[in-house]
C-alpha positions as CSV (number, residue, x, y, z in Angstrom):
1,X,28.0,-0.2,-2.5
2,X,27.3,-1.8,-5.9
3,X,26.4,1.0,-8.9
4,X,23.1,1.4,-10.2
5,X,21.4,2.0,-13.6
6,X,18.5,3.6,-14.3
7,X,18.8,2.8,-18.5
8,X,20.6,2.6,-21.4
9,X,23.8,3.1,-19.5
10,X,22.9,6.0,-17.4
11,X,24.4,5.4,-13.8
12,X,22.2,6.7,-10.6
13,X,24.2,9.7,-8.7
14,X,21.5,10.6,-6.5
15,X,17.9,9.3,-5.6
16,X,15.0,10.1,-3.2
17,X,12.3,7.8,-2.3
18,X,8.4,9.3,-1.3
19,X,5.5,8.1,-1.5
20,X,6.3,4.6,-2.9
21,X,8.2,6.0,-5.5
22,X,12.2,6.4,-6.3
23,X,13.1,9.9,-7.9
24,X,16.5,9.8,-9.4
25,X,19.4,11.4,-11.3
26,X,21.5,9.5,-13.3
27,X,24.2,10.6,-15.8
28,X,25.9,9.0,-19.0
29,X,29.0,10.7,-20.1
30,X,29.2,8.9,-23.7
31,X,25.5,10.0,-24.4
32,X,24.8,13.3,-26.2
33,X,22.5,14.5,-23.3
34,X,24.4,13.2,-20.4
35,X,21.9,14.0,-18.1
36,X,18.6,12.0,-16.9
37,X,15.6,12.7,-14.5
38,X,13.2,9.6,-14.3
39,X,11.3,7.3,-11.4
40,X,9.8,4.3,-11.1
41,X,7.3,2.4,-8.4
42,X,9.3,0.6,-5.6
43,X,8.0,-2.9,-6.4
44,X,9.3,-2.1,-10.5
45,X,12.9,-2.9,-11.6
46,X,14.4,-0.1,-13.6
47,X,14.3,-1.1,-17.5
48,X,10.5,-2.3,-16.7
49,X,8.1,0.5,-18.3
50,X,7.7,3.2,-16.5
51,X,4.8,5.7,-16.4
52,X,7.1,8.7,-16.4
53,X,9.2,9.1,-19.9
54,X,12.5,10.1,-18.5
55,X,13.5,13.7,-19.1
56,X,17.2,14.2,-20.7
57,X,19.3,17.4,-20.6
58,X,23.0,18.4,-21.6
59,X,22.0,21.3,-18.5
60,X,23.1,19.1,-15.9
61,X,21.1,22.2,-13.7
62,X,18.0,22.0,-15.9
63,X,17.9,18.0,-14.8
64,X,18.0,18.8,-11.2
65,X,15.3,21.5,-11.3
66,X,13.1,18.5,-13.0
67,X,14.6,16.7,-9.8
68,X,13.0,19.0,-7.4
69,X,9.6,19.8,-9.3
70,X,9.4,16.0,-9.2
71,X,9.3,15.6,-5.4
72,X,7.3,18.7,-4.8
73,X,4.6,17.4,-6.5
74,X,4.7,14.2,-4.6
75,X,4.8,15.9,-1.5
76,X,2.1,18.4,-2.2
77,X,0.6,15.4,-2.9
78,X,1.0,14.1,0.1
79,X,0.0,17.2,2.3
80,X,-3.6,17.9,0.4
81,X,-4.1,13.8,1.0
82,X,-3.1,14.8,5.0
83,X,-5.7,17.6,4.6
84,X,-8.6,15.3,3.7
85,X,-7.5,12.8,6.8
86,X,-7.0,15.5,9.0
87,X,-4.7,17.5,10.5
88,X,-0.8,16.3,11.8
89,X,-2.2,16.0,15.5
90,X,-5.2,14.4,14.6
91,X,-3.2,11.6,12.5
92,X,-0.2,11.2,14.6
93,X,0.9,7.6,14.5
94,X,-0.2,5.1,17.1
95,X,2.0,3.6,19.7
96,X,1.3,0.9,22.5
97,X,-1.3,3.2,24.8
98,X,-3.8,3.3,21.7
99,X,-4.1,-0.2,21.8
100,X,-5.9,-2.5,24.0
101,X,-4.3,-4.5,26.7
102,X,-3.5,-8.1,26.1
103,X,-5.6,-7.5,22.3
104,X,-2.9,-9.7,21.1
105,X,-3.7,-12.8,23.1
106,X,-7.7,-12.7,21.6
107,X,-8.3,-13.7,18.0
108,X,-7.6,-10.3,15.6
109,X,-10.5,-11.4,12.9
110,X,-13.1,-9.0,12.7
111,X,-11.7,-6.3,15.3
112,X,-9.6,-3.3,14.3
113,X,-6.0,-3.3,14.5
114,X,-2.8,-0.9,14.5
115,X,0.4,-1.7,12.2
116,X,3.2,-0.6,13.8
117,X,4.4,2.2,12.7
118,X,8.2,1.7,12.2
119,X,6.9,-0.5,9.6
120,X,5.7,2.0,7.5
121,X,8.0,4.2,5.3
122,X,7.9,7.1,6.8
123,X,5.2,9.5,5.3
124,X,2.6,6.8,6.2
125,X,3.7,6.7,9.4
126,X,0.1,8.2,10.8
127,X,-3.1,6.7,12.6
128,X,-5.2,6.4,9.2
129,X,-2.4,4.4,7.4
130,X,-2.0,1.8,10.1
131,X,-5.5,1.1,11.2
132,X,-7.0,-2.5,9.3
133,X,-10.3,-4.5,10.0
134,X,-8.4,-7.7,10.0
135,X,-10.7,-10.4,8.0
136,X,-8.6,-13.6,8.4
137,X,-5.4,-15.6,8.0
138,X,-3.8,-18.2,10.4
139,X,-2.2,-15.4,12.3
140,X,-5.2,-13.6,13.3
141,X,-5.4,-16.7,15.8
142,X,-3.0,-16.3,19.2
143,X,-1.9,-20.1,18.9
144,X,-1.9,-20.7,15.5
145,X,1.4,-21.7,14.0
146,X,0.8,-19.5,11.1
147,X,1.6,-15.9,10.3
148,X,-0.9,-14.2,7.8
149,X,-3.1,-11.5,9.1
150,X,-5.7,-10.2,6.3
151,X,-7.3,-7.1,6.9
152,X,-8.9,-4.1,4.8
153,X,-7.2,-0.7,5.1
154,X,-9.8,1.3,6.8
155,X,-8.5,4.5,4.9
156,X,-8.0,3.3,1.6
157,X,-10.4,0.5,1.2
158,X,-7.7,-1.4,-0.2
159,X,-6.9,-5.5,1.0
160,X,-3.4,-6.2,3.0
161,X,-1.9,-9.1,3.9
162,X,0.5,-8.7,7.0
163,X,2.4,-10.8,9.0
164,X,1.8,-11.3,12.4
165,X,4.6,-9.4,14.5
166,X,3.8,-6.4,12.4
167,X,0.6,-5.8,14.2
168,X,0.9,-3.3,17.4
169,X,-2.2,-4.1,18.7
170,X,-6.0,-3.7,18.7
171,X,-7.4,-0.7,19.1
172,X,-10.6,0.0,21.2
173,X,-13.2,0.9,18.6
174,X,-14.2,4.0,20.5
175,X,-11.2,5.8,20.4
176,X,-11.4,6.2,16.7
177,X,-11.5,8.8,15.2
178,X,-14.6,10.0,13.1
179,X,-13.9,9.2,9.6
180,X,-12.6,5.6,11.1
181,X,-16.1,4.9,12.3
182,X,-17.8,5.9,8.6
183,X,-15.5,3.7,7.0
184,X,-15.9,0.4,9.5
185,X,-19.8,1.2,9.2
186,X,-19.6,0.8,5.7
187,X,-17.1,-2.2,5.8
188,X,-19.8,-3.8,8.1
189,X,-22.8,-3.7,5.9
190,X,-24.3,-6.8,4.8
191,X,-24.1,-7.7,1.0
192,X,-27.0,-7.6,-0.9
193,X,-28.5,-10.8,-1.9
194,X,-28.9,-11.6,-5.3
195,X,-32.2,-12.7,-6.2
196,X,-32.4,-16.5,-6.6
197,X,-34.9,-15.7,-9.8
198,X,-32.3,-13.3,-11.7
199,X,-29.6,-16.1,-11.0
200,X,-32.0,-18.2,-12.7
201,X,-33.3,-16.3,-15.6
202,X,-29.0,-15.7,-16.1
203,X,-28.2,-19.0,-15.8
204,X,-30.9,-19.5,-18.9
205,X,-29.7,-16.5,-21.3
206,X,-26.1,-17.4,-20.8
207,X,-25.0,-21.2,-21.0
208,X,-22.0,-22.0,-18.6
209,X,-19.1,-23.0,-21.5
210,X,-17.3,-26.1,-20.9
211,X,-16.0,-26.7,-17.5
212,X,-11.8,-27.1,-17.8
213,X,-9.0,-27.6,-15.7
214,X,-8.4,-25.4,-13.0
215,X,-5.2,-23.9,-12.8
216,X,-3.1,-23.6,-9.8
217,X,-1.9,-20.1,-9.2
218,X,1.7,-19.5,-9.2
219,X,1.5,-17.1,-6.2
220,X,-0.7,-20.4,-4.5
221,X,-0.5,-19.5,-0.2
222,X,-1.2,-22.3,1.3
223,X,-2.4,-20.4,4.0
224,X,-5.3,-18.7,1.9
């Protein structure tokens, strides 16, 4: 296995990923504290900026109670956020009897679905992180070439795009559990249309500038 460097020289000698973040202890033996603790996000390359500034030591023992502290709070962390969801039974992960027969072979958009869960790192491997209202993409369709499922996190609120085969299934919509229903209620509810008049009277106050070229996006999906 190839080495790895946190910064400025420091090679990782030990790591530990939770909740979307890596934890690490690296070491430089030509620095005058040889010693680092530091993380970064999963999608960030070391050397990026990070939102933790590293902690050094010459206490090789003092680095690796920073080590520790570090994941504790993560995971305490993650049990309060299990406490809000609900309890380990209540949020045990979905498998293949949650879901609805044959839910596969109808189109996915506007239904709930189930992400499998061997998908998932495993702390998120529970009912509230794998349930979506899935709002589109080609892949919502059974006989569509394409792959792209879109769908809301019911939990977090937060868009996804998926691909296809990493759907389990669709999930009846009265075996959810409580807080599920509160959250595709609210998902549900119809916009608020903006008064034609205010659109108007904006329109007036604030002059559209010149009209330029639009820009392609780099990230440009050509299934969106």
């Amino acid at each position: 296995m190839a080495e790895r460097y946190a910064a400025e020289g420091y090679k990782i000698t030990q790591s530990v990923e939770i909740n979307g973040i890596e934890i690490v202890i690296a070491d430089n033996p030509q620095a005058e504290k040889p010693y680092m603790m530091t993380r970064r996000s999963l999608d960030e390359a070391f050397g990026a900026e990070d939102h933790l500034i590293p902690v050094y030591s010459s206490d090789y023992l003092e680095i690796l109670q920073e080590f520790i502290k570090c994941q504790s709070a993560y995971l305490d962390n993650l049990s309060l956020d299990r406490v809000y969801r609900g309890s380990a039974v209540t949020d045990a992960p979905l498998g293949a009897g949650d879901c609805v027969p044959k839910g596969m072979d109808t189109d996915l958009k506007g239904q709930v679905i189930a992400l499998k869960a061997d998908i998932l790192l495993p702390e998120y491997r529970a009912c509230s992180h794998q349930l979506l209202l899935a709002t589109g993409g080609f892949g919502c369709s059974p006989t569509a070439r394409g792959r792209a499922v879109y769908g809301t996190n019911l939990y977090s609120g937060e868009d996804e795009r998926w691909d296809r085969g990493d759907i389990l299934g669709v999930v009846a919509e009265n075996t959810l559990p409580g807080w599920a229903h509160e959250k595709l209620a609210k998902l549900r509810e119809p916009r608020e249309k903006e008064s034609v008049i205010a659109k108007i009277r904006e329109a007036k106050e604030n002059p559209a500038p010149a009209q330029k070229e639009p820009r392609q996006s780099k990230s440009h999906d050509p299934e969106l």
